[in-house]
Short mmCIF file of the C-alpha atoms (twelve columns), coordinates in Angstrom:
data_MODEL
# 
_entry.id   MODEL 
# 
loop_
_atom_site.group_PDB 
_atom_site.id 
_atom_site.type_symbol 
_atom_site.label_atom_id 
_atom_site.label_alt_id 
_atom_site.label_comp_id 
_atom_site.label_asym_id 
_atom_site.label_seq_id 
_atom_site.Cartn_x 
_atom_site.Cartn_y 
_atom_site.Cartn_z 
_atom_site.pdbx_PDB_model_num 
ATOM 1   C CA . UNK A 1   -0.053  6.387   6.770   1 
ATOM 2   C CA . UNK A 2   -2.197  5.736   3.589   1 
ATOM 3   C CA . UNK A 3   -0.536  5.361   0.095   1 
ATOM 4   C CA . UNK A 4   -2.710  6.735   -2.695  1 
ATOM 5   C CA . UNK A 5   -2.284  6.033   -6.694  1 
ATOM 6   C CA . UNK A 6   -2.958  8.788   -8.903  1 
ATOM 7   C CA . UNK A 7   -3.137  7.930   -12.520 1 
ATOM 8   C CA . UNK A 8   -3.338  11.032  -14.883 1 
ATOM 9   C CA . UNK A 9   -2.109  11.656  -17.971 1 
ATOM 10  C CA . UNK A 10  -1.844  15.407  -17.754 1 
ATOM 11  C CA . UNK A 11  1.726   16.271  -16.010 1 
ATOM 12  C CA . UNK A 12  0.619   19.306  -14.309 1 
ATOM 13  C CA . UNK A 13  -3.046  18.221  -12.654 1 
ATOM 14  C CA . UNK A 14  -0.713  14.840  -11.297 1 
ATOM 15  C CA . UNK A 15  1.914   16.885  -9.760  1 
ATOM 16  C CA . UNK A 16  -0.769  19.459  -8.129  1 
ATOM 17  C CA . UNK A 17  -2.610  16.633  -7.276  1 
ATOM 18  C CA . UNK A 18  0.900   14.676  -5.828  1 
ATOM 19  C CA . UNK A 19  1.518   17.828  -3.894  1 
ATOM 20  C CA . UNK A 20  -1.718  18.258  -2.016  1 
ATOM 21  C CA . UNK A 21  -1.921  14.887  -1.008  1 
ATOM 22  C CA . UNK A 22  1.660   15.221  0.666   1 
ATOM 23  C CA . UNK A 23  0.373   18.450  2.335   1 
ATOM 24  C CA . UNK A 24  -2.439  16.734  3.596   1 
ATOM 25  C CA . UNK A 25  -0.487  13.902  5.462   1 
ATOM 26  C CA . UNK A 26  -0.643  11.344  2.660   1 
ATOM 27  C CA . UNK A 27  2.272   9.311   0.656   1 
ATOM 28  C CA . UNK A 28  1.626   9.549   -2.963  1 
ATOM 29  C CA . UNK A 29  2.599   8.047   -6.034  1 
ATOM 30  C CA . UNK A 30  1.543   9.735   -9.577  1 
ATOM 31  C CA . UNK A 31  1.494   7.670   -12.961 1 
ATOM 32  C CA . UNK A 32  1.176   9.088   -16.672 1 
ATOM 33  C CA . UNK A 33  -0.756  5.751   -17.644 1 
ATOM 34  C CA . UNK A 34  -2.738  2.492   -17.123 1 
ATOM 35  C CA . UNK A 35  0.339   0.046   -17.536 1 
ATOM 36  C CA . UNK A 36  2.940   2.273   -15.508 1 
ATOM 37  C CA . UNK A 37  -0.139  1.830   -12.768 1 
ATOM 38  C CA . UNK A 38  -0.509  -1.522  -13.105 1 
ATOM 39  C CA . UNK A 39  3.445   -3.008  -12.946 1 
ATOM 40  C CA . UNK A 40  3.673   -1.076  -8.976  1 
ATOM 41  C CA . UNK A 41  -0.056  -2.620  -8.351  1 
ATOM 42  C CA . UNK A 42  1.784   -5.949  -8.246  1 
ATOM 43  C CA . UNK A 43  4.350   -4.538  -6.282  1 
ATOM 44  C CA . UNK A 44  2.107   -3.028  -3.294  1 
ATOM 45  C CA . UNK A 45  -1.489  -2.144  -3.229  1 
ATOM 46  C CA . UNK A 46  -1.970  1.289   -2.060  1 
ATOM 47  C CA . UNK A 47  -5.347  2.586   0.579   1 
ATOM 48  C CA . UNK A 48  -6.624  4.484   -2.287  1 
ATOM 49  C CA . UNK A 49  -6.482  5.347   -5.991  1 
ATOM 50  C CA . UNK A 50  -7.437  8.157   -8.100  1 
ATOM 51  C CA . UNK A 51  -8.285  7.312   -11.816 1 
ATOM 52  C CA . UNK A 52  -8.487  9.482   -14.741 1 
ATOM 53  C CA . UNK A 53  -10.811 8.284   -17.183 1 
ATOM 54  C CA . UNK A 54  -8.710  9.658   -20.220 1 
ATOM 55  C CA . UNK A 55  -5.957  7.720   -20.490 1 
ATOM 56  C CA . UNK A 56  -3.283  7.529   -23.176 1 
ATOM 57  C CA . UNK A 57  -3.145  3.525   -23.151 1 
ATOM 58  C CA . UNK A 58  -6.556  2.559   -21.885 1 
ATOM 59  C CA . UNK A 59  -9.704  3.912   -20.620 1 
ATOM 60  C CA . UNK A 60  -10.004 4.293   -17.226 1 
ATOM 61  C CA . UNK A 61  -13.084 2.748   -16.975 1 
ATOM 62  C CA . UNK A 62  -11.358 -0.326  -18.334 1 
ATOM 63  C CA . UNK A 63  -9.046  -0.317  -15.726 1 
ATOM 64  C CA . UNK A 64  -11.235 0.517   -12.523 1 
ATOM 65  C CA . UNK A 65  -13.245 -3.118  -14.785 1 
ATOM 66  C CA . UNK A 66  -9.294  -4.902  -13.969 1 
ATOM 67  C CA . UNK A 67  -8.699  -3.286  -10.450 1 
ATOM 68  C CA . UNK A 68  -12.575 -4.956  -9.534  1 
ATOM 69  C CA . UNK A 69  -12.274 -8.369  -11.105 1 
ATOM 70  C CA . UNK A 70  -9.038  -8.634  -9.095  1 
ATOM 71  C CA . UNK A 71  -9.447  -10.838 -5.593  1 
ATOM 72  C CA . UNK A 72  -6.388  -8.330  -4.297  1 
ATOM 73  C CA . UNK A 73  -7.679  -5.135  -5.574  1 
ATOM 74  C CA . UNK A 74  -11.771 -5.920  -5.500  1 
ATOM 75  C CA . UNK A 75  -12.248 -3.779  -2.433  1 
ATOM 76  C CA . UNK A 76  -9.686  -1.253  -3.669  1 
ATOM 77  C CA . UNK A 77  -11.408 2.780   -2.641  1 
ATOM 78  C CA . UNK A 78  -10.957 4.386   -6.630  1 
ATOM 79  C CA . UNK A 79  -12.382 7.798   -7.124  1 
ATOM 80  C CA . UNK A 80  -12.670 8.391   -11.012 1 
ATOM 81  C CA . UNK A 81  -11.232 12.148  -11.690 1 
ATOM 82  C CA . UNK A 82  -11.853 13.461  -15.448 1 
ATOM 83  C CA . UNK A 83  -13.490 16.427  -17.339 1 
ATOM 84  C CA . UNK A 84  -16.353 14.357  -18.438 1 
ATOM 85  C CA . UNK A 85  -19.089 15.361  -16.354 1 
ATOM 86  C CA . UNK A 86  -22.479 14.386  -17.930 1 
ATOM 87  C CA . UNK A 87  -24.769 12.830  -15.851 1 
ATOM 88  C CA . UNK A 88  -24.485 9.271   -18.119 1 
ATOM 89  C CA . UNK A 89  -20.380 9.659   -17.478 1 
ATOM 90  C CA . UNK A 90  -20.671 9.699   -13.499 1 
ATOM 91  C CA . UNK A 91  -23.267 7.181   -13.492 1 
ATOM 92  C CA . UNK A 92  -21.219 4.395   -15.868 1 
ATOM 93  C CA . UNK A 93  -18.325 5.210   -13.661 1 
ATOM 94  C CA . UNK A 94  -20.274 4.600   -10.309 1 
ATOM 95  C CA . UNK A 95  -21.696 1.228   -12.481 1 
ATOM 96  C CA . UNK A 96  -18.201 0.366   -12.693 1 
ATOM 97  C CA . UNK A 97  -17.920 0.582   -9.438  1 
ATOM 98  C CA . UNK A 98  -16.126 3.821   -8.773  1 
ATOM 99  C CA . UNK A 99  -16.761 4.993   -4.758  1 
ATOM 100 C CA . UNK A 100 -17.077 8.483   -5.753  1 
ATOM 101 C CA . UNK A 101 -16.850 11.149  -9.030  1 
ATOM 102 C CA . UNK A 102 -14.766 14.489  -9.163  1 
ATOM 103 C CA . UNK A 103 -15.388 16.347  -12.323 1 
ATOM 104 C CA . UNK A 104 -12.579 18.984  -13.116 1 
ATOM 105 C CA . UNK A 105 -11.818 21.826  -12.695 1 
ATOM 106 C CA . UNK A 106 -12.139 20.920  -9.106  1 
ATOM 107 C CA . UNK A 107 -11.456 22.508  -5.649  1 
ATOM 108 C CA . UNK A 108 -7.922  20.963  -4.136  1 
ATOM 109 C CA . UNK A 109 -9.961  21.306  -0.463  1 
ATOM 110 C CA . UNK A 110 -12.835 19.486  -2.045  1 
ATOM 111 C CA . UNK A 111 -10.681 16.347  -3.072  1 
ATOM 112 C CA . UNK A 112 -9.258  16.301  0.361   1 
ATOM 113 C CA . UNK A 113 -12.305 15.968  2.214   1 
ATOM 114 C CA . UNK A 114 -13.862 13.591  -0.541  1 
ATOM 115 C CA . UNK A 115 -10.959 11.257  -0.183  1 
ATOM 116 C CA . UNK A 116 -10.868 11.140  3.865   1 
ATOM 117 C CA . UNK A 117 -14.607 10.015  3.289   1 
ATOM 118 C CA . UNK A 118 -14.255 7.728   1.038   1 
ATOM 119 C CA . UNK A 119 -11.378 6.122   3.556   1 
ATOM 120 C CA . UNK A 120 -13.736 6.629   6.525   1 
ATOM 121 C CA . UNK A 121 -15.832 4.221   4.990   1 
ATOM 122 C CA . UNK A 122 -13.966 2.116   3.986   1 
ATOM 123 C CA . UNK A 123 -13.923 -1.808  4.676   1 
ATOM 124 C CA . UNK A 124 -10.292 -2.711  3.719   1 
ATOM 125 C CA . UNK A 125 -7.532  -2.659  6.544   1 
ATOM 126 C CA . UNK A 126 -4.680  -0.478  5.051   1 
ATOM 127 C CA . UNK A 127 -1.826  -2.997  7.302   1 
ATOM 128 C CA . UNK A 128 -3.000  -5.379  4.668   1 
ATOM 129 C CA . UNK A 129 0.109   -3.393  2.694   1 
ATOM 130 C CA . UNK A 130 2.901   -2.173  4.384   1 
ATOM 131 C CA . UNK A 131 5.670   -0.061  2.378   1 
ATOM 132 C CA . UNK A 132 8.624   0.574   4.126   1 
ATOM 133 C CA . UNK A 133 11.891  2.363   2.934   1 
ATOM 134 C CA . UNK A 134 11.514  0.240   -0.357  1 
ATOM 135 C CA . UNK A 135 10.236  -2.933  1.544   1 
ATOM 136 C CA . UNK A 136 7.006   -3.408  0.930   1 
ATOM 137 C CA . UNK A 137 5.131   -6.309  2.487   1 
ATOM 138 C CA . UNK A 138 1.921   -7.702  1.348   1 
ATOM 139 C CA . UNK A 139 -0.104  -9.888  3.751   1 
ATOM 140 C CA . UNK A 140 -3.064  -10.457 1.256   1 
ATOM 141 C CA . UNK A 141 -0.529  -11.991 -1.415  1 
ATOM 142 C CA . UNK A 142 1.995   -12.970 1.645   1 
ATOM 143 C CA . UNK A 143 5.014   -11.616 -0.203  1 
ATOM 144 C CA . UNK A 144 8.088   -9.496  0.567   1 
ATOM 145 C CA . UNK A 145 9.705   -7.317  -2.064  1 
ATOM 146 C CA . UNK A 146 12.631  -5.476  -1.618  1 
ATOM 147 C CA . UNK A 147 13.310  -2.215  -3.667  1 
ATOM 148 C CA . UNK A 148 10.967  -3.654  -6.714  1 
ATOM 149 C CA . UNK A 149 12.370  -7.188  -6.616  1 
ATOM 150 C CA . UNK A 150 10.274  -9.959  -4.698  1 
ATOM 151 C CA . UNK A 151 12.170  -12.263 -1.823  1 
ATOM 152 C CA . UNK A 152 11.482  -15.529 -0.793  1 
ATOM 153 C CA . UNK A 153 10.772  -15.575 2.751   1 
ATOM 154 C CA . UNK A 154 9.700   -18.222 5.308   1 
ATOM 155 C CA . UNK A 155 6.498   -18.236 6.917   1 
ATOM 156 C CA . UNK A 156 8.213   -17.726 10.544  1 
ATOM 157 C CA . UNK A 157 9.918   -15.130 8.743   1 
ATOM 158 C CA . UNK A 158 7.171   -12.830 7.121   1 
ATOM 159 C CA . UNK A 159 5.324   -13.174 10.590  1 
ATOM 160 C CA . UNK A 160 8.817   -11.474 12.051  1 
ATOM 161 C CA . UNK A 161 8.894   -8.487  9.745   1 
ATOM 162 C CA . UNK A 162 5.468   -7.790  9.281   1 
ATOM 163 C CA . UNK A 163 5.180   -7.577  13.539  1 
ATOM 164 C CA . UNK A 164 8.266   -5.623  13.414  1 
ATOM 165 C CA . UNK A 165 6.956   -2.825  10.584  1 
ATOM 166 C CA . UNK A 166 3.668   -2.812  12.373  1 
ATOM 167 C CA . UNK A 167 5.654   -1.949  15.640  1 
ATOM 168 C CA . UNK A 168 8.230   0.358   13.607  1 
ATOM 169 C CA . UNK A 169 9.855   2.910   16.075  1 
ATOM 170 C CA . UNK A 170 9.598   1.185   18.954  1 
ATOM 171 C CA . UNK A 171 11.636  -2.084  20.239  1 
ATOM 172 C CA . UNK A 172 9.784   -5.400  20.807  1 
ATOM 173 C CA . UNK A 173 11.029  -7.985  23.167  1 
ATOM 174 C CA . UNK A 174 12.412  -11.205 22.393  1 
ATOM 175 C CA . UNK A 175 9.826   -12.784 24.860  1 
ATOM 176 C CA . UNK A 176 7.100   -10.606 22.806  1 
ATOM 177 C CA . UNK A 177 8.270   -11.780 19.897  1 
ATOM 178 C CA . UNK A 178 8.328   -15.456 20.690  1 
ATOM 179 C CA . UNK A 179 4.806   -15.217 22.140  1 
ATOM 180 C CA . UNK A 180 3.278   -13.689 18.775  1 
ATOM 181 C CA . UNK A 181 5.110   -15.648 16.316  1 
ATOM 182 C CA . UNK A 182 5.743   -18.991 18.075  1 
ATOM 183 C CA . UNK A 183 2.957   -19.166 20.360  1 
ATOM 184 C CA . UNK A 184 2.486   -18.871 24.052  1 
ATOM 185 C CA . UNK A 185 3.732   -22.371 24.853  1 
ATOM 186 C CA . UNK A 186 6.925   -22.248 22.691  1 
ATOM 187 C CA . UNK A 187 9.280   -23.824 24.767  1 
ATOM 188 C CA . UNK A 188 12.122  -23.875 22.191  1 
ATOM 189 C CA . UNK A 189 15.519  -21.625 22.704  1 
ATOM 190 C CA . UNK A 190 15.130  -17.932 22.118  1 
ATOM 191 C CA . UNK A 191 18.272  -18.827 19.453  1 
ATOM 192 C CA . UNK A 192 15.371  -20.115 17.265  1 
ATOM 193 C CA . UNK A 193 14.860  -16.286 17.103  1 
ATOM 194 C CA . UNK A 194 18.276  -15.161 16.524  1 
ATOM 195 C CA . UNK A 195 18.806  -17.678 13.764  1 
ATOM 196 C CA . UNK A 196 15.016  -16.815 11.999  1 
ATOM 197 C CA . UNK A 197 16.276  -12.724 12.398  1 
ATOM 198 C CA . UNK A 198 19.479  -13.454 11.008  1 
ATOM 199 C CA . UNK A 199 18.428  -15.255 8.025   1 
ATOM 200 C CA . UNK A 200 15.622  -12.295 7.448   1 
ATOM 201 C CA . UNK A 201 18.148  -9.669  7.322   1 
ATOM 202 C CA . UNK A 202 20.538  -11.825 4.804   1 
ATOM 203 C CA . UNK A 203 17.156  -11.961 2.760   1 
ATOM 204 C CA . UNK A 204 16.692  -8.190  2.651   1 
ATOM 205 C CA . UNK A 205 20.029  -7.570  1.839   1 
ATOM 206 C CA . UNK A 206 21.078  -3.663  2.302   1 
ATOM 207 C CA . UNK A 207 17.682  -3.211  4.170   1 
ATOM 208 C CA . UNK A 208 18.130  -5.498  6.547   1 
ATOM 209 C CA . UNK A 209 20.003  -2.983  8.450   1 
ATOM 210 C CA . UNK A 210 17.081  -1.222  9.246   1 
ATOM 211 C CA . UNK A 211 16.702  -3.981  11.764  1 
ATOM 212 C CA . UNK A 212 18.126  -2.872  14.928  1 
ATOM 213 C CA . UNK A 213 19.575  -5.186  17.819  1 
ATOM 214 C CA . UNK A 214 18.408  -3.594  20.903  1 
ATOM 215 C CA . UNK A 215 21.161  -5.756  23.390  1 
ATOM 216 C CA . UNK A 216 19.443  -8.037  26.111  1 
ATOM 217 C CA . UNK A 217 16.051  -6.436  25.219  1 
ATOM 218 C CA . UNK A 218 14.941  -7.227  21.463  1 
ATOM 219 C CA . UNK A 219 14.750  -5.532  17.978  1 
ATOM 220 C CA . UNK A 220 13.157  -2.301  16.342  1 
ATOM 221 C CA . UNK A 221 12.535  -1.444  13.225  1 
# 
């Protein structure tokens, strides 16, 4: 499911905004200004974000400048949403390399549809983040953090979750397992897994319950 940003300053266009996006099958996070924005961006990039141009702390066009000059955000989808709507204000936010323009007042159907568009054409893979019941894993910047605060993981065991919350719901085999993460020809005891899960779940503290034992078959998230 894609996460979009939205980052306007007005209380009651974020919240209509927050709303429609949850109506239309999307998570959504709202934030009243650039630096509220830009503390959860290290946290977890989302699929999408739509950026007010007005901003209380710093123009927006400022910050879609940041989220572009930014190896883990360059390829970021932003739509820019204010009430400047001259010709020279859409065209210095496309410059800036905004994917699209809504101009308020604007139709709640209309920013639906421009937003699945802007997705459908879209180059990044949205697994590159995966936010899960406040874990939220980030295979660009291979980190784990766990209800705001980043973990140290091993490389064996990022591999393990990241599988496991692409697979969420259903239960993977210890044999799959093995295969993906170790490699075909692992000829090592399955307790290697047991001992890699274990220490995973110690990691994630109070989350790492949602890591289920399925007996003599696996795990599930």
């Amino acid at each position: 499911m894609s996460m979009i940003y939205c980052v306007e300053d007005d209380e009651g266009i974020r919240e209509l905004i927050l709303y429609a996006l949850k109506s239309a099958g999307f998570q959504a996070e709202g934030f009243e200004n650039a630096s509220a924005f830009f503390r959860r961006l290290k946290t977890a990039v989302p699929s999408m974000v739509l950026l007010d141009i007005m901003l209380p702390d710093k123009d927006g066009i400022e910050v879609l400048k940041e989220i572009r000059h930014d190896e883990h955000t360059e390829k970021l989808p932003v739509i820019m949403i204010t009430a400047k709507g001259t010709e020279s204000d859409k065209v210095k936010g496309l410059d800036s390399g905004a994917d699209d323009y809504v101009t308020k007042p604007f139709g709640v159907v209309e920013l639906i549809s421009r937003i699945k568009a802007v997705l459908r054409r879209s180059p990044q893979e949205n697994d590159d983040v995966i936010d899960y019941k406040d874990i939220v894993l980030n295979n660009s910047k291979r980190s784990v953090c766990v209800s705001g605060r980043e973990i140290t993981v091993t490389y064996k065991e990022f591999e393990l979750l990241r599988y496991l919350l692409m697979h969420r719901g259903t239960v993977v085999t210890r044999e799959r397992l093995l295969d993906k993460i170790w490699g075909y020809h692992f000829e090592g005891e399955s307790r290697t897994l047991d001992v890699h899960m274990g220490n995973l779940r110690h990691k994630l503290g109070e989350k790492g319950k949602c890591i289920e034992t399925i007996r003599n078959v696996g795990y599930r998230i």
